[in-house]
C-alpha positions in Angstrom: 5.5 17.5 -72.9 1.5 16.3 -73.2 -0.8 17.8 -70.7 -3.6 15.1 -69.4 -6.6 15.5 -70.9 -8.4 17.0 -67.1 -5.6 19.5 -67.1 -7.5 23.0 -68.0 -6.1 25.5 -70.2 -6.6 29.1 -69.4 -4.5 31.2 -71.3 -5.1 33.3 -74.5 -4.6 31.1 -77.5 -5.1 34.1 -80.2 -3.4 36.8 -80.6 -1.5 38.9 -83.4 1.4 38.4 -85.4 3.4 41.9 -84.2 6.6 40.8 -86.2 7.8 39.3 -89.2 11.8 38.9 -89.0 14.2 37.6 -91.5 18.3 37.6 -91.7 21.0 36.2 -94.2 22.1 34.3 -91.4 22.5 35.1 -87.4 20.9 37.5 -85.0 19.0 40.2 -85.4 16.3 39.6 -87.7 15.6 42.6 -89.3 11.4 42.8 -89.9 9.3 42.4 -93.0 6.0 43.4 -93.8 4.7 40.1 -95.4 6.5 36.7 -96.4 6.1 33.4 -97.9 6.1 30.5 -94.8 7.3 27.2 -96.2 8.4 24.2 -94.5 12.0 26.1 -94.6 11.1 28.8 -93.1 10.4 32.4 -93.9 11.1 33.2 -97.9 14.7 35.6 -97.4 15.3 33.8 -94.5 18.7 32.2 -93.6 20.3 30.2 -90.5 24.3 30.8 -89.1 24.5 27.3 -88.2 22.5 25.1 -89.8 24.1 22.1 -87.0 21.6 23.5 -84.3 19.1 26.1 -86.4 16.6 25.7 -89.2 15.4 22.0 -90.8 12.0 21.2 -91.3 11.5 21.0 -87.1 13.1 24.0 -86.5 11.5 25.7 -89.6 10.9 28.9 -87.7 11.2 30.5 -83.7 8.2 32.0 -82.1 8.5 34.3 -79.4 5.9 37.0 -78.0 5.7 40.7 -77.9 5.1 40.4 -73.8 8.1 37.7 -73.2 11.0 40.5 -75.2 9.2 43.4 -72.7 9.6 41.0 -69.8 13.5 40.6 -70.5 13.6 44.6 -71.6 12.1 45.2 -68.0 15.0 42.9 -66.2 17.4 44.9 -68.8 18.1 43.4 -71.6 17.9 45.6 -74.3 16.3 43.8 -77.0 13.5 44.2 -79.6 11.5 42.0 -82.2 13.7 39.8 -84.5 16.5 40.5 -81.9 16.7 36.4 -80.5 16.3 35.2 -83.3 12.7 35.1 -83.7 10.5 34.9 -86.8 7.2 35.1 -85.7 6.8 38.2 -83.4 3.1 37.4 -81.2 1.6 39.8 -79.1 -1.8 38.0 -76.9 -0.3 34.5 -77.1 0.0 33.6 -73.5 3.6 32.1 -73.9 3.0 30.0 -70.4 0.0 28.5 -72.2 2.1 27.2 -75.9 2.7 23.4 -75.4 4.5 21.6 -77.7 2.1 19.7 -80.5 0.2 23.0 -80.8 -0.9 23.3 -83.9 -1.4 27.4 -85.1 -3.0 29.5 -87.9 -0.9 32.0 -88.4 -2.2 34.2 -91.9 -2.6 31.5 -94.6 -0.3 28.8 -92.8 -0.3 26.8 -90.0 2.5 25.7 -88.2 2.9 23.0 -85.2 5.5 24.2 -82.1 8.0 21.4 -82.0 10.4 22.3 -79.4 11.8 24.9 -76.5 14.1 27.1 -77.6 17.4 26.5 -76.0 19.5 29.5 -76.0 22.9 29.5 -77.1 25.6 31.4 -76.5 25.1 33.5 -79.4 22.6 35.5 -77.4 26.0 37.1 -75.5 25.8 39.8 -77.2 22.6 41.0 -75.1 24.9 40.2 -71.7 25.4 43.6 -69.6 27.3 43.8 -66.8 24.5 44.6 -64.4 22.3 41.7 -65.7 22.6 37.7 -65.3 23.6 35.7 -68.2 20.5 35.7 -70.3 20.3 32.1 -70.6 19.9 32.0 -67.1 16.5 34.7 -67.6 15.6 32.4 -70.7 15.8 29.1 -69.7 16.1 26.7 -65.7 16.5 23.7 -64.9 12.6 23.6 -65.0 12.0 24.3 -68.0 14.5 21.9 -69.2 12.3 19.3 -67.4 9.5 20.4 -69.1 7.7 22.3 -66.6 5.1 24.9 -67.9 4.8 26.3 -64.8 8.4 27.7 -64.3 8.7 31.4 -64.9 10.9 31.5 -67.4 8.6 28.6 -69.6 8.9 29.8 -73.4 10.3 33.5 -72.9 13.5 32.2 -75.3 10.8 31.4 -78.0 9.4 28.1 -79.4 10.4 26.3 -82.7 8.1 25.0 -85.2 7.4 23.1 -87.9 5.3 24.7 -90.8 2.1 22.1 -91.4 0.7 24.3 -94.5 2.3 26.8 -96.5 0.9 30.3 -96.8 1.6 34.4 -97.3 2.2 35.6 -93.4 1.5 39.6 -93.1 2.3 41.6 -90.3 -1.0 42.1 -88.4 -2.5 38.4 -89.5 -4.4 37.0 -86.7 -2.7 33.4 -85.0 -4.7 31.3 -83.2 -5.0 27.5 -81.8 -6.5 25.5 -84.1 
């Protein structure tokens, strides 16, 4: 999912790391103030199913501040750490993240390997007056790899971490 070289960027690529989220194993991902980012993942952080989540691709899930108030707004009732997410961004344009982007998040830098596809453990944020939320996370457009569908990286993106480092809630994260 390589843009051509001609095709301009405009979207914000710094921003702030809002959210640092860790669990033993499943969803939520209850925040931390600082952590060690190694090519597992977040130090004290843990995967349910380790045949779908974690390895050194899926190392850690990115989602922004603005994409969880998007799916508040349609009412879901959710919060930082509550997909899943490890890396909590506020000013990342998440219609502008493209997988190969490589970030500097505090000391480390990680590169976005994949989508998110959500899974059905994210039923627990279903309500009755709501769609499924994999149908508000993910289309068929997205699954194509269009950036320009709506819904393009509000379930998060995984990445890989390129250089360990100490990641603090409030660190800048930018392109780099």
């Amino acid at each position: 999912m390589f843009w051509p070289a001609w095709v301009t960027r405009v979207n914000v690529i710094t921003g702030e790391l809002r959210s640092l989220n860790v669990s033993r194993g499943g969803i939520p991902k209850r925040p931390v103030s600082e952590a060690y980012l190694g090519a597992a993942g977040l130090d004290g952080d843990a995967c349910a199913n380790r045949r779908y989540h974690g390895g050194p691709m899926q190392a850690i899930l990115l989602v922004t501040l603005e994409g969880i108030d998007e799916l508040c707004a349609m009412g879901y009732a959710l919060f930082p750490g509550a997909l899943g997410d490890n890396l909590t961004t506020s000013g990342l344009d998440r219609r502008g993240v493209r997988i190969g982007d490589r970030y500097r998040a505090g000391e480390a830098t990680i590169e976005i390997t994949k989508l998110r596809v959500p899974c059905v453990t994210l039923n627990v944020y279903n309500r009755p007056e709501t769609p499924p939320i994999q149908n508000a996370l993910f289309d068929k457009e997205v699954k194509a790899g269009n950036f320009e569908s709506p819904r393009w990286g509000l379930g998060g993106f995984y990445a890989r971490v390129i250089d360990n480092g100490i990641v603090r809630v409030g660190d800048r994260i930018g392109i780099c």
